[in-house]
N, C-alpha and C positions, 0 to 999 in steps of 0.2 A: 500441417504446414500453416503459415500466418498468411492471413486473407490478403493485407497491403501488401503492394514490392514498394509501391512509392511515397513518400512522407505525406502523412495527412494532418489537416489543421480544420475547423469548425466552417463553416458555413455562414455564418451567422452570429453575432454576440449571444450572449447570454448573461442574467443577471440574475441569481439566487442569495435570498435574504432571510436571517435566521436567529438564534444564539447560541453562543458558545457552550461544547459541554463541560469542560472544565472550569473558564470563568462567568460562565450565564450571562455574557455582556452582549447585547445586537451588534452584526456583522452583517457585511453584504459582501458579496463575492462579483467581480462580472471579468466574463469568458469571452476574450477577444481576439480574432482570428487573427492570423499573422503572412505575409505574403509571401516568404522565405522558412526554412527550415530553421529555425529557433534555439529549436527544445522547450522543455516549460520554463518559464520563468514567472515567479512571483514578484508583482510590484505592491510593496506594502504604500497606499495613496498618501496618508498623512504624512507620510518623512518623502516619499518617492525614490525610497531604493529597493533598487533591483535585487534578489535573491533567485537566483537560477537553484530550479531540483536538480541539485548534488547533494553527494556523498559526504561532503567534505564540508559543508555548512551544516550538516546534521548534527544537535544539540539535545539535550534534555530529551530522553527517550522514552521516560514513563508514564505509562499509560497510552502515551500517543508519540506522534511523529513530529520533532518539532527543526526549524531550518531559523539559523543565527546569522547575522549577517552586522555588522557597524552599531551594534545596539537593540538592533533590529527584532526578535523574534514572530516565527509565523509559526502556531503551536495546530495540531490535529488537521495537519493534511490529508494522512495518508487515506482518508476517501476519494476524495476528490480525484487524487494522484493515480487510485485503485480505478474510479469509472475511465479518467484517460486512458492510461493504459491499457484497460482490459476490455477496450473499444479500439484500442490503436488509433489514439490520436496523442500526438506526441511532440507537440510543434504549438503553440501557445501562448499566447500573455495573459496572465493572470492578477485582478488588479484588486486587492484583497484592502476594506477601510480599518481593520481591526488586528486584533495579535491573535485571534484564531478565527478557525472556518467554521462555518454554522454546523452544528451537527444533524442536524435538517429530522430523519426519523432514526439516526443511530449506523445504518445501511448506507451503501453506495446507490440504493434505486432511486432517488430523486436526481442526481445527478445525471444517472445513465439515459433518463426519462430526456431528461431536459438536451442532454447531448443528442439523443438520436429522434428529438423534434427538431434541434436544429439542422442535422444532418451535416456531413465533411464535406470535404474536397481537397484534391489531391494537388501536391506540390510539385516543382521541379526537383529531378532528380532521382535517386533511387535508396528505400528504402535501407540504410546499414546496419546488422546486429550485431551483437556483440557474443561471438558460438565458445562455449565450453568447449575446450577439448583436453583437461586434468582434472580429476576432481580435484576442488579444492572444500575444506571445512575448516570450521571453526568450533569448538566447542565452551561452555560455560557451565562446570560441574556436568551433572548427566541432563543437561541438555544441550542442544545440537542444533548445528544445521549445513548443507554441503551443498554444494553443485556438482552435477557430471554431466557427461557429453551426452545431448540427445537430440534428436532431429525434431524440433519445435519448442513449445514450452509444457513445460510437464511438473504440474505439483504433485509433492505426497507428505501429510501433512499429519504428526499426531501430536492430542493433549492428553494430558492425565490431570484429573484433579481430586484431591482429598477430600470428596464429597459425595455420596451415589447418585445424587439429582444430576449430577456432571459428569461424574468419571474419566472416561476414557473414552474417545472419539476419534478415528481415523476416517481419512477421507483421499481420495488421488483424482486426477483428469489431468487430460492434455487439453490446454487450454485454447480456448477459439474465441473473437467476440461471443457468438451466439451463447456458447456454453457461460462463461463471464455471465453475461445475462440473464439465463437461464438459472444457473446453478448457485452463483456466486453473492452475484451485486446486489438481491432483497437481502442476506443475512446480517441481521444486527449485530452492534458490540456488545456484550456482556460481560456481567462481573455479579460476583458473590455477594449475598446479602450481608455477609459477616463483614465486610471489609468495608462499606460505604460509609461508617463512621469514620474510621481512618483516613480515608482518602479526603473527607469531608474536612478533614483538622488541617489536612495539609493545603487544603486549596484548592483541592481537584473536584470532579465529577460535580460543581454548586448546578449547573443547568440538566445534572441528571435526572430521570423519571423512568415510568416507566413505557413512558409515551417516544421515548427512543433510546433505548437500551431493555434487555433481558435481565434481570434481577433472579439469578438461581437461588434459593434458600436452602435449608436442609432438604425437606419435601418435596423439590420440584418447584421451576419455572415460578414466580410470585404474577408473569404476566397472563389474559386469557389464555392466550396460544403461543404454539412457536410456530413458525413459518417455516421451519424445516423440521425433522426431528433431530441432528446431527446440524444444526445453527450454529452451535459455539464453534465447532471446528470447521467451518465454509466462514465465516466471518474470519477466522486468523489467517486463512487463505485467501481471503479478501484483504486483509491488510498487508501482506504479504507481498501481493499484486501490486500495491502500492509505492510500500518501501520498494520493493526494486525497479523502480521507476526512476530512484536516484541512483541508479547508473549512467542516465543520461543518452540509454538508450537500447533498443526491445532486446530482451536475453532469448538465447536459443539455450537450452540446458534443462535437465531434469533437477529440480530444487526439492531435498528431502530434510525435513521439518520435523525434531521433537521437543515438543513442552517449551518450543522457542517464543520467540513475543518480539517487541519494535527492536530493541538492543540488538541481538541478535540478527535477528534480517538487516538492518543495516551496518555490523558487522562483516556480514558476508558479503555487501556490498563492496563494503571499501578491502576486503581481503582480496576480494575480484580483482578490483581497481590496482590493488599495490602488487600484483603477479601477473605480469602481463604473459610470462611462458604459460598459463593455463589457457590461454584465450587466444582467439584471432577474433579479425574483422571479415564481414562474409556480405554478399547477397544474396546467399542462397544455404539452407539446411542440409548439410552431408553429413555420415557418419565421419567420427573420428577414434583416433585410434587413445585409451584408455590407460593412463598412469597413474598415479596416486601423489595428491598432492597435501600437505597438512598444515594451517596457518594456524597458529594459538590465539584463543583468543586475549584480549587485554582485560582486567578488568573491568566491566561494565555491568549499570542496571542489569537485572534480566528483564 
């Protein structure tokens, strides 16, 4: 069961400053508490518009999470978006100087660090979720991703990769802050040795290293250590955690995950969003009764 009933917002500001992993530019982020239930919303400072985490301003999916608004773009949220959520705090102003968010060490633990020095406080009113009760799925060639009815939050998440140093990784939990914590929020992003060229031509990963991100090569991990053994796959469930943060508000649902990536989770965001018969509004996690529901997907990145 989820620890809040009632909306919670920061304590305290917070300011973290960093660069970009895709364009290597300095960015500063600062976390300012809000005295009403919100939602998150980003204020990009230099133009000063507003882009509230929706679904529905969701752009450019590759590699990361990015939210469009008047011109606007805010590229590699979805850490940030992962430590709110997966702390349940969900109510926010976010006042970002650049077009992406500091990738800080790759992981959502500097974030989750700085959030719980600051510590929450709770809002008027009562917590609302948003409860599965059809599955719904989306699919994009053979891979996947769905929701069903279940009493809390519940991932279950698989990767395969054409590689032995990676393979194949699966991983599940029912999600709690402490577990987020625990299990989730130190896991880096990662990506193939073979491909940083590529990414590299096109614009992406220029502030990558291996000082935040995982570099697998043929052989195994190119960094000292991993931090998990089973890291690549707690990392997509960390981002995961994020992307469904642009629902706009905490999911009760078991979410089952294969060889998905940003596209797909938010996807099944807005598949959510555009079927209101699978869903109600709740205060509280009850069973529900199980039908089958199937939304196709549209083309998109995976």
């Amino acid at each position: 069961m989820p620890r809040s009933t009632t909306p919670q917002t920061l304590s305290r500001e917070i300011t973290i400053s960093g660069h970009g992993l895709h364009g290597n530019r300095p960015c500063s982020v600062r976390l300012v508490p809000v005295d009403a239930p919100t939602g998150l919303v980003f204020i990009h400072t230099p133009t000063g518009t507003e882009i509230p985490a929706k679904a529905s301003l969701a752009g450019d999916l590759v590699l990361s999470t990015t939210l469009l608004k008047d011109g606007v773009r805010l590229q590699t949220i979805e850490h940030l978006l992962s430590a709110l959520s997966g702390l349940e705090v969900e109510h926010l102003r976010i006042e970002v100087d650049a077009e992406e968010l500091p990738i800080l060490d790759g992981s959502a633990a500097p974030w989750v660090d700085a959030i719980l020095q600051a510590g929450t406080k709770s809002l008027q009113g009562r917590r609302r979720f948003l409860k599965i009760t059809q599955p719904i799925e989306v699919r994009n060639g053979d891979r996947w991703i769905r929701a069903l009815p279940f009493d809390g939050l519940r991932l279950r998440y698989v990767i395969d990769f054409p590689i032995p140093s990676l393979g194949r990784q699966s991983r599940e939990l029912s999600l709690t802050p402490e577990k987020y914590r625990r299990e989730l929020g130190a896991a880096r992003t990662f990506c193939l040795a073979q491909e940083i060229d590529m990414m590299r031509s096109r614009g992406l990963a220029l502030g990558g290293s291996l000082d935040n991100a995982v570099v697998f090569g043929a052989d195994g991990p190119l960094n000292d250590s991993l931090r998990f053994e089973d890291e690549a796959v707690r990392h997509k469930m960390l981002d995961l955690v994020g992307d469904l943060a642009l629902l706009g508000a905490p999911l009760l649902g078991l979410v089952e995950a294969h060889a998905a990536g940003h596209a797909l989770h938010v996807a099944l965001v807005q598949a959510i969003l555009a079927s209101p018969n699978c869903w109600e509004w709740t205060e509280n996690a009850e069973p529900a009764n199980v039908q089958f529901f199937f939304h196709p997907l549209v083309a998109q990145p995976a």
